[in-house]
PDB file with one MODEL, atoms N, CA, C and O in Angstrom:
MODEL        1
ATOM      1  N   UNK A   1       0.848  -1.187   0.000  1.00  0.00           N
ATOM      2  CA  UNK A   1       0.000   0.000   0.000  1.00  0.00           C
ATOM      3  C   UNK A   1       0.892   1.249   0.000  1.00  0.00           C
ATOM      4  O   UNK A   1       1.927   1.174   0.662  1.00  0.00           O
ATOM      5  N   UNK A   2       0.576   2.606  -0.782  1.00  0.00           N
ATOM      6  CA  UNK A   2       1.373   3.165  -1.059  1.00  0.00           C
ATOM      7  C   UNK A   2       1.054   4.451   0.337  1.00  0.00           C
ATOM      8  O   UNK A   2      -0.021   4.890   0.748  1.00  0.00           O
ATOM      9  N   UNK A   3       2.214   4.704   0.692  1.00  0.00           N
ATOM     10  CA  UNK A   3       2.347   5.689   2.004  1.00  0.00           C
ATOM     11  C   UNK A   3       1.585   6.665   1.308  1.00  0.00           C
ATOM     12  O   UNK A   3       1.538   6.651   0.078  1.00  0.00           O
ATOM     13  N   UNK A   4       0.767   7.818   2.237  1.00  0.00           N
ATOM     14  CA  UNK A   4      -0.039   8.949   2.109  1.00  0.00           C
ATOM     15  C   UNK A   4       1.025  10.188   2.292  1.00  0.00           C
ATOM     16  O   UNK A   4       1.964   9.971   3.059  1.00  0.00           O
ATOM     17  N   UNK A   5       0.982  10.929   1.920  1.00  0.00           N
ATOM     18  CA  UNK A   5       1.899  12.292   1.811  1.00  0.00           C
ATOM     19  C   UNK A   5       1.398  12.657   3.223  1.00  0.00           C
ATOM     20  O   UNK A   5       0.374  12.161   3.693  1.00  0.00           O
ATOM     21  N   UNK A   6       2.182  13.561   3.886  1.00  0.00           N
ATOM     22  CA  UNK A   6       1.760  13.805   5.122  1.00  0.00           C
ATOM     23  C   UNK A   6       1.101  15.091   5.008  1.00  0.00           C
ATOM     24  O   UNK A   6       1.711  15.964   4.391  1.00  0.00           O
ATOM     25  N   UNK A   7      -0.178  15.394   5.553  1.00  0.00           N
ATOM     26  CA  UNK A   7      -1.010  16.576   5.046  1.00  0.00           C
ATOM     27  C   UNK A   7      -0.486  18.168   5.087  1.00  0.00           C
ATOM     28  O   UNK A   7      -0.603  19.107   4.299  1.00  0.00           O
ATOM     29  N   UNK A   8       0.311  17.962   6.728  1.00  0.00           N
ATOM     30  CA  UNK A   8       1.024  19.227   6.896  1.00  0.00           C
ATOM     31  C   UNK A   8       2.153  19.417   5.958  1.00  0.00           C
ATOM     32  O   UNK A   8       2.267  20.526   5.436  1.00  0.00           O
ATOM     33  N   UNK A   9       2.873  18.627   5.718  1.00  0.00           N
ATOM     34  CA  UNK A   9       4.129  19.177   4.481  1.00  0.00           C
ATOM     35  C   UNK A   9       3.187  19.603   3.350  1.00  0.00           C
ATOM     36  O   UNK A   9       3.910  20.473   2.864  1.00  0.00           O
ATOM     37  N   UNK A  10       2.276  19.606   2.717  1.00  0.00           N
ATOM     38  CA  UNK A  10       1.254  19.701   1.665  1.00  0.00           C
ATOM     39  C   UNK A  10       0.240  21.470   2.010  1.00  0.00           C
ATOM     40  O   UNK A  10      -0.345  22.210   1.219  1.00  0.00           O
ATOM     41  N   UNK A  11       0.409  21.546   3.252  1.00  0.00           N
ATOM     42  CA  UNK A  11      -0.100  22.775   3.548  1.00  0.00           C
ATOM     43  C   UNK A  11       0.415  23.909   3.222  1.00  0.00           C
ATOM     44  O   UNK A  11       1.522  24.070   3.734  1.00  0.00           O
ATOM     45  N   UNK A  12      -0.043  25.003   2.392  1.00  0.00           N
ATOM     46  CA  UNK A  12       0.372  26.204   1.852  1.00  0.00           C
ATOM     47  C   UNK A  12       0.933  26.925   3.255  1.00  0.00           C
ATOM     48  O   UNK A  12       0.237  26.911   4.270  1.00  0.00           O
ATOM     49  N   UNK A  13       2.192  27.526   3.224  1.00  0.00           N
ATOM     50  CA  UNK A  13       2.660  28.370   4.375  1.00  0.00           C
ATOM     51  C   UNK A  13       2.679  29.882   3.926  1.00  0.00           C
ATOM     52  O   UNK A  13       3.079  30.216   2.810  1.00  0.00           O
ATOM     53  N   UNK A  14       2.305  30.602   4.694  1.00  0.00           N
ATOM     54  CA  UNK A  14       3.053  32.073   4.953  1.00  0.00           C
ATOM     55  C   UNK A  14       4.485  32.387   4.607  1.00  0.00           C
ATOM     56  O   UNK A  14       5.163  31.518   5.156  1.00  0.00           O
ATOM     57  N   UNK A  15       5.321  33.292   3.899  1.00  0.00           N
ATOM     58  CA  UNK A  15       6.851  33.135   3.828  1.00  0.00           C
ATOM     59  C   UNK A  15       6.812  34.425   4.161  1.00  0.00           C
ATOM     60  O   UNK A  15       5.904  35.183   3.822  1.00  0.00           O
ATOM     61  N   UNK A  16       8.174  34.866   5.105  1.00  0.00           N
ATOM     62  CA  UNK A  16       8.330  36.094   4.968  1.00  0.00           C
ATOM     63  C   UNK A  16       8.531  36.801   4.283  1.00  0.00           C
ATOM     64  O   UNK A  16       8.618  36.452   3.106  1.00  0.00           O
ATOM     65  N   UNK A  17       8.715  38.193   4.651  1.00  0.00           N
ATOM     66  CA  UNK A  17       9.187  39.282   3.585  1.00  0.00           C
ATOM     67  C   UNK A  17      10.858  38.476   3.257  1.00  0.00           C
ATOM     68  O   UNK A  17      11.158  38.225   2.090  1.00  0.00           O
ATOM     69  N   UNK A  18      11.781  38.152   4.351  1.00  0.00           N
ATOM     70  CA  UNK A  18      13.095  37.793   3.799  1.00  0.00           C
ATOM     71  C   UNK A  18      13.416  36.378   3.402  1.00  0.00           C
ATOM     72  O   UNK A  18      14.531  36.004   3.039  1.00  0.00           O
ATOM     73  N   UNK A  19      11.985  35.374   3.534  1.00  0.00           N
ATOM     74  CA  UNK A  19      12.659  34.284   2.639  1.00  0.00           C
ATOM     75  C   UNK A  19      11.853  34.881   1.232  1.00  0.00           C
ATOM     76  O   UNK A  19      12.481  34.476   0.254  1.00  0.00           O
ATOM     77  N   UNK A  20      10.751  35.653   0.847  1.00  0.00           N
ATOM     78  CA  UNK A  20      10.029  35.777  -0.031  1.00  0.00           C
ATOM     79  C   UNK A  20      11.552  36.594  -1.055  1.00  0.00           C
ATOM     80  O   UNK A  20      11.482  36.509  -2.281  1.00  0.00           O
ATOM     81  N   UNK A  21      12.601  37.202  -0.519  1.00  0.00           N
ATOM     82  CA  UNK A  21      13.476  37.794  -1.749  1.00  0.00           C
ATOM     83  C   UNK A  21      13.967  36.454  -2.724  1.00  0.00           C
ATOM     84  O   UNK A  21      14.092  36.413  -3.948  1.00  0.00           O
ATOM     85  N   UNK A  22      14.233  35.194  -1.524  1.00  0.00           N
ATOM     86  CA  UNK A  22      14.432  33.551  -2.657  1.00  0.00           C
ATOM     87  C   UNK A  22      13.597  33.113  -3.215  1.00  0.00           C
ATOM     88  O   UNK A  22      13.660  33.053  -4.443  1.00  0.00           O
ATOM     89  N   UNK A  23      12.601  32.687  -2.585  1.00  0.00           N
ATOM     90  CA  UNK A  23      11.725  32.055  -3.101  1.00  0.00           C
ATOM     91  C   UNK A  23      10.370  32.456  -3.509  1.00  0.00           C
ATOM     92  O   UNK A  23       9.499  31.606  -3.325  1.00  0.00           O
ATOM     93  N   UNK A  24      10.089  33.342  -3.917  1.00  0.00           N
ATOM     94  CA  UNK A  24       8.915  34.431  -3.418  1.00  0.00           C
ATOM     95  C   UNK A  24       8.335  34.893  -3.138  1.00  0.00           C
ATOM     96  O   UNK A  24       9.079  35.406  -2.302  1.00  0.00           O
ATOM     97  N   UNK A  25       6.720  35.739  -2.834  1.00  0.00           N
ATOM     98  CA  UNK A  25       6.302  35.685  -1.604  1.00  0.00           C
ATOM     99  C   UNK A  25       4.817  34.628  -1.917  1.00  0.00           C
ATOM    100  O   UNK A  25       4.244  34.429  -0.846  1.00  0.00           O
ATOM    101  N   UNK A  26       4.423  34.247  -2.573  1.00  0.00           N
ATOM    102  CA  UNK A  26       2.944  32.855  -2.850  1.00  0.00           C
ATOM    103  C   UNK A  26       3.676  32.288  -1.437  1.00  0.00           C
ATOM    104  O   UNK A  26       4.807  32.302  -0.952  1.00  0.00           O
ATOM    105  N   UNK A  27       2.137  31.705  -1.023  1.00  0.00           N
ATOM    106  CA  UNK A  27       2.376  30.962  -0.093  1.00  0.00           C
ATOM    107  C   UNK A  27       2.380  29.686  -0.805  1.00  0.00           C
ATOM    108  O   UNK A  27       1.766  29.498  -1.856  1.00  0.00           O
ATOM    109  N   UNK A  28       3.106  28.799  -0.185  1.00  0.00           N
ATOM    110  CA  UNK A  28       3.562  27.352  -0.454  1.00  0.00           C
ATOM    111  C   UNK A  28       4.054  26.711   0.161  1.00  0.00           C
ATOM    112  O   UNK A  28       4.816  27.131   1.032  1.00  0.00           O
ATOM    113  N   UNK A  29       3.748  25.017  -0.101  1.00  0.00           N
ATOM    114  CA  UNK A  29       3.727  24.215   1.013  1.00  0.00           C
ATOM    115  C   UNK A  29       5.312  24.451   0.907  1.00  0.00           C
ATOM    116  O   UNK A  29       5.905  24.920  -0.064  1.00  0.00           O
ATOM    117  N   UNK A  30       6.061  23.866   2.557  1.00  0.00           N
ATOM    118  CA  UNK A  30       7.131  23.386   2.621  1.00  0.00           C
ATOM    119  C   UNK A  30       8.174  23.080   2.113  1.00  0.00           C
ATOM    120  O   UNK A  30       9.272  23.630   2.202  1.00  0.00           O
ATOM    121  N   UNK A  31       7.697  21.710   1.263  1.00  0.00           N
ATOM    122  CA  UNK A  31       8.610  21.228   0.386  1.00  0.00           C
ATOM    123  C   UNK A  31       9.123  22.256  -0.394  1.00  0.00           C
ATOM    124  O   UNK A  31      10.305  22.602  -0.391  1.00  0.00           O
ATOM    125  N   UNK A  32       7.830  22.967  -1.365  1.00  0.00           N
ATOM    126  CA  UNK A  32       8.029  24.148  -2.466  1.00  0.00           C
ATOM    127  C   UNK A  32       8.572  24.733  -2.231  1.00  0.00           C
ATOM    128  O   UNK A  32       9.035  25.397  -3.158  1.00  0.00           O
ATOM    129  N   UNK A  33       9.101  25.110  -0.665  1.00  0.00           N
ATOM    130  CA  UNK A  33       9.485  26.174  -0.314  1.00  0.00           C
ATOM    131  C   UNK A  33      11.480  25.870  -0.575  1.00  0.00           C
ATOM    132  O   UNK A  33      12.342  26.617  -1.039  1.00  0.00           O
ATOM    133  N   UNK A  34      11.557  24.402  -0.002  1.00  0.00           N
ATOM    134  CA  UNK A  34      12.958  24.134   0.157  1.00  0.00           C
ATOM    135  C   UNK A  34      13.248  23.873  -1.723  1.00  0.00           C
ATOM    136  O   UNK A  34      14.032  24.570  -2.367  1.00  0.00           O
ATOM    137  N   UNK A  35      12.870  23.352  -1.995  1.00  0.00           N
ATOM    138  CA  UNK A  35      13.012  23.148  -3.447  1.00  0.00           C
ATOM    139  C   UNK A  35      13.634  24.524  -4.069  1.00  0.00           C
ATOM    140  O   UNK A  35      14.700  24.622  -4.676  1.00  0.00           O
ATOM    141  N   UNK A  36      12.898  25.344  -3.829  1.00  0.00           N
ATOM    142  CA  UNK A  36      12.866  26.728  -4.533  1.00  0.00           C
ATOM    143  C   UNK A  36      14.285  27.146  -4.264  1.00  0.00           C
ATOM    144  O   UNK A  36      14.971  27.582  -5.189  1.00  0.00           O
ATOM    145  N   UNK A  37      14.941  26.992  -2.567  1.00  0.00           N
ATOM    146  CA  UNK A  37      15.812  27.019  -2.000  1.00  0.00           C
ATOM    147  C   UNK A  37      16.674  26.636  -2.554  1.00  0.00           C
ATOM    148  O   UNK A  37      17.453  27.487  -2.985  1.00  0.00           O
ATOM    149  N   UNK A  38      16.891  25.582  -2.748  1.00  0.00           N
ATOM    150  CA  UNK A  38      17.695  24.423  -2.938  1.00  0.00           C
ATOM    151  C   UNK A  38      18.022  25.118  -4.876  1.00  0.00           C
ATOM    152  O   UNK A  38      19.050  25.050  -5.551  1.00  0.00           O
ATOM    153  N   UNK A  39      16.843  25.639  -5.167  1.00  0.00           N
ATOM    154  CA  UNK A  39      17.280  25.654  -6.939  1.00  0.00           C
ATOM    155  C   UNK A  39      18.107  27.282  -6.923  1.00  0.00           C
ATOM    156  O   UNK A  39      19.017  27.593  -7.692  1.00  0.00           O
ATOM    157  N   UNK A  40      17.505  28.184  -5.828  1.00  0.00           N
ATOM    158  CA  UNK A  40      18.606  29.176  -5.768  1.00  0.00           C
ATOM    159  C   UNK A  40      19.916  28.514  -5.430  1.00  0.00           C
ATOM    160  O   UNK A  40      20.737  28.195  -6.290  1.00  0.00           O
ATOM    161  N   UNK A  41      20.069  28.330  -4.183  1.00  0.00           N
ATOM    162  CA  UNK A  41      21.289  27.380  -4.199  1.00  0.00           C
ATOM    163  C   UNK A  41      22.685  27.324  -4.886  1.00  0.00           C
ATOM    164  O   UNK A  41      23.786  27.839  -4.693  1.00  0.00           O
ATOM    165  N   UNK A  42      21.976  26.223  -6.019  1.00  0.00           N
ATOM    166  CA  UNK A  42      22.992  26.041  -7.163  1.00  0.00           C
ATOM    167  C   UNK A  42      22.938  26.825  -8.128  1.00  0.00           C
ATOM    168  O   UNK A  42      23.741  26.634  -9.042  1.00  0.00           O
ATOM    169  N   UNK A  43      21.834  28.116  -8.240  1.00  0.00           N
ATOM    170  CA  UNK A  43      21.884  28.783  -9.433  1.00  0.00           C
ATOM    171  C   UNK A  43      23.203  29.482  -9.133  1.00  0.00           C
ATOM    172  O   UNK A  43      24.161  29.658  -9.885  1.00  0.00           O
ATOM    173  N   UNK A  44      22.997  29.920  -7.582  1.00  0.00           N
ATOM    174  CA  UNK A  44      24.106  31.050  -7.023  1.00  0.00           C
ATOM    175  C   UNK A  44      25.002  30.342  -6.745  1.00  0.00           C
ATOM    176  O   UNK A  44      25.384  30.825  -5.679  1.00  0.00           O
ATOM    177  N   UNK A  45      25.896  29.154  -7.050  1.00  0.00           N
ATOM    178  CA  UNK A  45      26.998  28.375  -6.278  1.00  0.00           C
ATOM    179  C   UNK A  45      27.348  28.430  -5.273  1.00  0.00           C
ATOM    180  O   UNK A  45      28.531  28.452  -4.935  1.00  0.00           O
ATOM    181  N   UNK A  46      26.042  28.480  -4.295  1.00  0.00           N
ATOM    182  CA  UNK A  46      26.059  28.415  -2.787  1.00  0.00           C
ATOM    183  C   UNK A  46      26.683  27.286  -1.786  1.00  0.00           C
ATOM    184  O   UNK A  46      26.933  27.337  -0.582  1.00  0.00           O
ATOM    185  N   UNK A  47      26.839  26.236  -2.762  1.00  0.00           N
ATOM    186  CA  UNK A  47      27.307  25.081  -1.785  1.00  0.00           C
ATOM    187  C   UNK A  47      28.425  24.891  -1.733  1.00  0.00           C
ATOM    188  O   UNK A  47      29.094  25.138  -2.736  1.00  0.00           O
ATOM    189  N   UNK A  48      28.975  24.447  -0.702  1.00  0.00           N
ATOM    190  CA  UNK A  48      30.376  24.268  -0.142  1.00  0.00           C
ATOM    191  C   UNK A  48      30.958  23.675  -1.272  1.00  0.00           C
ATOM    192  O   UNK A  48      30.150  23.056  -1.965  1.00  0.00           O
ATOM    193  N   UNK A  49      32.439  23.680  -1.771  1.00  0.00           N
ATOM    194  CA  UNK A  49      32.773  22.863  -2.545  1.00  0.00           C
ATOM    195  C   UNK A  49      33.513  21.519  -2.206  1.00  0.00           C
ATOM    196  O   UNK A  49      33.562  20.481  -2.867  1.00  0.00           O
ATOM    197  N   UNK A  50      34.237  21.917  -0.642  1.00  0.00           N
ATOM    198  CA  UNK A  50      34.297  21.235  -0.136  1.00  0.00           C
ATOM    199  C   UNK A  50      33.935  19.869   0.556  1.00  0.00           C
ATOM    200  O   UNK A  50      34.173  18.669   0.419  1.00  0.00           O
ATOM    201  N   UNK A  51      33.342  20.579   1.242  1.00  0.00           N
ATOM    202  CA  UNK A  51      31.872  19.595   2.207  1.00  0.00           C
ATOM    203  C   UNK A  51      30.167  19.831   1.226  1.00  0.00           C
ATOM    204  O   UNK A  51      29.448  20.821   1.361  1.00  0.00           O
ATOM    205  N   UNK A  52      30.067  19.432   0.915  1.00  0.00           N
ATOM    206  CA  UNK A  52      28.960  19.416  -0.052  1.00  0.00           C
ATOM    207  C   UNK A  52      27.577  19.742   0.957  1.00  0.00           C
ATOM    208  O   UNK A  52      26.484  20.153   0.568  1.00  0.00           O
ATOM    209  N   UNK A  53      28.011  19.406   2.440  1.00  0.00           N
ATOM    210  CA  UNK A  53      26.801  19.268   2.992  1.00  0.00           C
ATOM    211  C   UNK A  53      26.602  20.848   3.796  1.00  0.00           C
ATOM    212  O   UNK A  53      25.829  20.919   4.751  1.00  0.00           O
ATOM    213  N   UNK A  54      27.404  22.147   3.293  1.00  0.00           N
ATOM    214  CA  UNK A  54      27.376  23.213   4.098  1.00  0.00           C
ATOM    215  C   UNK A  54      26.817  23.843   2.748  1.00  0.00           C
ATOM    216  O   UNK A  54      26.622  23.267   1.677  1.00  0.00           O
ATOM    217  N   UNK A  55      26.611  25.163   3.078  1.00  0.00           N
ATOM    218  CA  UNK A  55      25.533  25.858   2.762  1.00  0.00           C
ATOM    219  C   UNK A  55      26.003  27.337   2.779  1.00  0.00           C
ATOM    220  O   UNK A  55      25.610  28.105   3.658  1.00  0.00           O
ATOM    221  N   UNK A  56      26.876  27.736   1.765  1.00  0.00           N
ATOM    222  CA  UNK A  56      27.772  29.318   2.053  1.00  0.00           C
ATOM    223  C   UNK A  56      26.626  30.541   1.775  1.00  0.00           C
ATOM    224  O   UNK A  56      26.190  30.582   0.624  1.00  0.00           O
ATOM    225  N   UNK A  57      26.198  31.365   2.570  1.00  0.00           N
ATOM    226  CA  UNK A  57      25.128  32.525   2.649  1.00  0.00           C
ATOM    227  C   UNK A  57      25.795  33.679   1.597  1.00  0.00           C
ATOM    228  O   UNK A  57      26.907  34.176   1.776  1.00  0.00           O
ATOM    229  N   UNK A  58      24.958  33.984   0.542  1.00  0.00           N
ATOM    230  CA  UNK A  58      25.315  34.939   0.273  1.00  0.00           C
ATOM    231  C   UNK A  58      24.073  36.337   1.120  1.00  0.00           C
ATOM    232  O   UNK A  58      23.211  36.206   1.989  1.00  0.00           O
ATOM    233  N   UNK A  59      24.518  37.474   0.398  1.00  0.00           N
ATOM    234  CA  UNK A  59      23.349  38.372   1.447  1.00  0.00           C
ATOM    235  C   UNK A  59      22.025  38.118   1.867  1.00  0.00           C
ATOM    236  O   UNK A  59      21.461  38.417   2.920  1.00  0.00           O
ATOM    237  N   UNK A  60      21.473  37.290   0.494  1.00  0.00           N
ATOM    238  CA  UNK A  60      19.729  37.559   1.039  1.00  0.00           C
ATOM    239  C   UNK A  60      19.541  36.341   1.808  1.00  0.00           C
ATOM    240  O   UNK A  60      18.482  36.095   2.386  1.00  0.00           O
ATOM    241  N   UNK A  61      20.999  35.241   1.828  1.00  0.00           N
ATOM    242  CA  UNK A  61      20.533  34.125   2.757  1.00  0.00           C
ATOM    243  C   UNK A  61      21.043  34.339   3.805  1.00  0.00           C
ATOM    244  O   UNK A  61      20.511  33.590   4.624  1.00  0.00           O
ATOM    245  N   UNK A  62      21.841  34.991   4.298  1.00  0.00           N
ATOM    246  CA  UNK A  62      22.418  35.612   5.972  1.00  0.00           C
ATOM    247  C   UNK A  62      21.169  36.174   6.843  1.00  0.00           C
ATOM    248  O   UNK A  62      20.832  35.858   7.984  1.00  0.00           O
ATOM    249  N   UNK A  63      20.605  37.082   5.967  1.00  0.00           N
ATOM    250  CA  UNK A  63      19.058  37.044   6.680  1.00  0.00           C
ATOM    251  C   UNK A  63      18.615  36.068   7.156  1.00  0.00           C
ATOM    252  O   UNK A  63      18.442  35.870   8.359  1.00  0.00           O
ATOM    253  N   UNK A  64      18.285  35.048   5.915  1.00  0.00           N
ATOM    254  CA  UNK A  64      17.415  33.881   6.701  1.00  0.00           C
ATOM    255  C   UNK A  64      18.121  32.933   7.469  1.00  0.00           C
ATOM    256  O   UNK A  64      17.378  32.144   8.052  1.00  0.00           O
ATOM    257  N   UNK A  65      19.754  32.710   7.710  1.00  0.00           N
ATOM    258  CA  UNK A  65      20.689  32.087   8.369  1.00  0.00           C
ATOM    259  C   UNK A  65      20.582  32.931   9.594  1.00  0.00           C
ATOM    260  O   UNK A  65      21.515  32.640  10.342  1.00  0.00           O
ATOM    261  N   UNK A  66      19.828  33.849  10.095  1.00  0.00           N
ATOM    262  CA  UNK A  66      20.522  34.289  11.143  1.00  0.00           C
ATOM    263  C   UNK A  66      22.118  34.988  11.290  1.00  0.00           C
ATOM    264  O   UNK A  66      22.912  34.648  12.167  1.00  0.00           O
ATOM    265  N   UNK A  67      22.379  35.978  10.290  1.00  0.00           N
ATOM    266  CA  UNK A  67      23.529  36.138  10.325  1.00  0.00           C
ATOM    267  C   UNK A  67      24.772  35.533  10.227  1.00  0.00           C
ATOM    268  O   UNK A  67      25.882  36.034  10.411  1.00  0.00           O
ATOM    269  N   UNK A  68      24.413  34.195   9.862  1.00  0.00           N
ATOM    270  CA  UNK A  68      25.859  33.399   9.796  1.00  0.00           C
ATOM    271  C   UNK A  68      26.192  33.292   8.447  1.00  0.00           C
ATOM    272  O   UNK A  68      25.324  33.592   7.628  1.00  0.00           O
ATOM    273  N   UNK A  69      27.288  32.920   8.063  1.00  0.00           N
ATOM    274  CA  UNK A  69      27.808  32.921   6.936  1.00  0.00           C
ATOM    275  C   UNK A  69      27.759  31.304   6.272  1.00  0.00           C
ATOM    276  O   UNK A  69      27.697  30.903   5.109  1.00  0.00           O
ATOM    277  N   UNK A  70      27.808  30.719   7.375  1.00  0.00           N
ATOM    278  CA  UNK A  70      27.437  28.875   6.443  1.00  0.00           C
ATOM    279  C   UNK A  70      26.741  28.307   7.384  1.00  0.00           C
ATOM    280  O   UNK A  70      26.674  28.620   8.573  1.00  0.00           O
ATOM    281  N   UNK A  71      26.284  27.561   6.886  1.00  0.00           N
ATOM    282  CA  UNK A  71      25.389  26.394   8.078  1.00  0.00           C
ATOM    283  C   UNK A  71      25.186  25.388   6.992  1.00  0.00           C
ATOM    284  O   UNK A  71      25.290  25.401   5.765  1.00  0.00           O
ATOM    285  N   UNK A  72      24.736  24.187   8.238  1.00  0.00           N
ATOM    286  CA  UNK A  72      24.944  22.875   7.059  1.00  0.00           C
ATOM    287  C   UNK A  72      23.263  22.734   6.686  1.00  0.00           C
ATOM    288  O   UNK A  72      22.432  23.565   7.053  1.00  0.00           O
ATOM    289  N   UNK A  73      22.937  21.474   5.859  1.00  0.00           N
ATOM    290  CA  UNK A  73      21.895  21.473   5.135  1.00  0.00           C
ATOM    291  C   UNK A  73      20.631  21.534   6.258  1.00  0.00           C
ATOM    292  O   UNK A  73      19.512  21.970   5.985  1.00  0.00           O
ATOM    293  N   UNK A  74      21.058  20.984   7.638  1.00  0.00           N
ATOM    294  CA  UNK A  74      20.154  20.283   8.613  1.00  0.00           C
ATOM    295  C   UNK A  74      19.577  21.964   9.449  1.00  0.00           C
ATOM    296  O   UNK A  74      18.462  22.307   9.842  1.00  0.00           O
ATOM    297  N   UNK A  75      20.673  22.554   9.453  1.00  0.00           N
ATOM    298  CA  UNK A  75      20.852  23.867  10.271  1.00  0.00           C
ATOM    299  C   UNK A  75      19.808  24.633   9.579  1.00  0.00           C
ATOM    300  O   UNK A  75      18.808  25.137  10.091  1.00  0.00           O
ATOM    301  N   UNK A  76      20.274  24.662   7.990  1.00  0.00           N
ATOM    302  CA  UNK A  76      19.206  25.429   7.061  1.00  0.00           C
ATOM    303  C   UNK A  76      17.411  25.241   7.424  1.00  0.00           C
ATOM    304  O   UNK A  76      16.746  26.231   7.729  1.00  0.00           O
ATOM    305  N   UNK A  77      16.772  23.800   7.332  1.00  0.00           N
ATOM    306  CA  UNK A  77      16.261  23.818   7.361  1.00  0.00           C
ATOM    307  C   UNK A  77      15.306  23.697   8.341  1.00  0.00           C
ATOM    308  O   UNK A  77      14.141  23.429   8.047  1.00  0.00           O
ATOM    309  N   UNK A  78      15.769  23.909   9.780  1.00  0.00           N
ATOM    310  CA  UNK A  78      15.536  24.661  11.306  1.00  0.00           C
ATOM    311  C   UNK A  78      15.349  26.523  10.727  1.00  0.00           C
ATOM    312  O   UNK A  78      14.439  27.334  10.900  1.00  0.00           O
ATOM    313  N   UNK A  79      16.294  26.587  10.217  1.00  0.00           N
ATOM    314  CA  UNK A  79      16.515  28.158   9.900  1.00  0.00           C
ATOM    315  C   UNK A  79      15.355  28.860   9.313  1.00  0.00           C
ATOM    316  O   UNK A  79      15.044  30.028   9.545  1.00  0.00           O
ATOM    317  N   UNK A  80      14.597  27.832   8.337  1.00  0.00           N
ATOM    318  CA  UNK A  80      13.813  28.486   6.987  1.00  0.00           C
ATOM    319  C   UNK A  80      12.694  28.215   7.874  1.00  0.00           C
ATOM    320  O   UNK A  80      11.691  28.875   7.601  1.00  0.00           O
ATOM    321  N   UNK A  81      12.598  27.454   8.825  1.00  0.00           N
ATOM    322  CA  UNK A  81      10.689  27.525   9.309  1.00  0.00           C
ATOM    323  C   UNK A  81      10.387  28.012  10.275  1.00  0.00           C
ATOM    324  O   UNK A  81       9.331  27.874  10.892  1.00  0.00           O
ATOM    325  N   UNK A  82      11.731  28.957  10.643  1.00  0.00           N
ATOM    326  CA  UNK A  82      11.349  30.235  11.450  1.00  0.00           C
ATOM    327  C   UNK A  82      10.787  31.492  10.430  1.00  0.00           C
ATOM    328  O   UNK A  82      10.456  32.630  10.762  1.00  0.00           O
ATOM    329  N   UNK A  83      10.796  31.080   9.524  1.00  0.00           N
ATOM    330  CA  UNK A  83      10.455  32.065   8.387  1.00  0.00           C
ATOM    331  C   UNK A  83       9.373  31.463   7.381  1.00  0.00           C
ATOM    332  O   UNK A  83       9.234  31.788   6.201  1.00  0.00           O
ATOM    333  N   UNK A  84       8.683  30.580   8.045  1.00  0.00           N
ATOM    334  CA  UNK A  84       6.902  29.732   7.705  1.00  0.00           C
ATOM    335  C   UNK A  84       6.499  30.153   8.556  1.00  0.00           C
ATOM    336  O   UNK A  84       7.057  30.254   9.649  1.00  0.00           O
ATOM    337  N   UNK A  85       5.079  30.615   8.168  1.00  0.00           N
ATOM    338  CA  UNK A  85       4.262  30.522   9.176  1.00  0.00           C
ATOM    339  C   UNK A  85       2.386  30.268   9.127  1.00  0.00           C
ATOM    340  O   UNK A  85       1.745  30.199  10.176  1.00  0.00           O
TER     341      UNK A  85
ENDMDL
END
């Protein structure tokens, strides 16, 4: 039997004004939201080249990092759903 999507990841969110400069401001579920993330990301060669699993901020993502300059993938996405709502 095939697993059910879980309803809350599927729920349209609120984005702020500072994740809305990435991803924009439509509300959208979750996922849409990291996706969107994730495709800025690599548009901007945001990812470590190193460690693949860090996450280098350029300006409009230091906002949503909390001022830090890298955080890893896990950190990010603690980070971004202070900025769902």
């Amino acid at each position: 039997m095939p697993r059910k999507a879980n309803p809350a990841l599927l729920k349209p969110m609120t984005i702020s004004a500072e994740l809305a400069t990435v991803v924009g401001s439509d509300p959208m579920p979750r996922g849409q939201v990291m996706k969107k993330l994730w495709e800025y990301i690599k548009a901007h060669g945001l990812q470590d080249q190193v460690n693949r699993r860090m996450i280098n901020a350029d300006d409009n993502l230091r906002v949503i990092f909390g001022g830090q300059n890298q955080v890893s993938m896990f950190e990010m996405t603690k980070l971004v759903s202070a900025h769902l709502s």
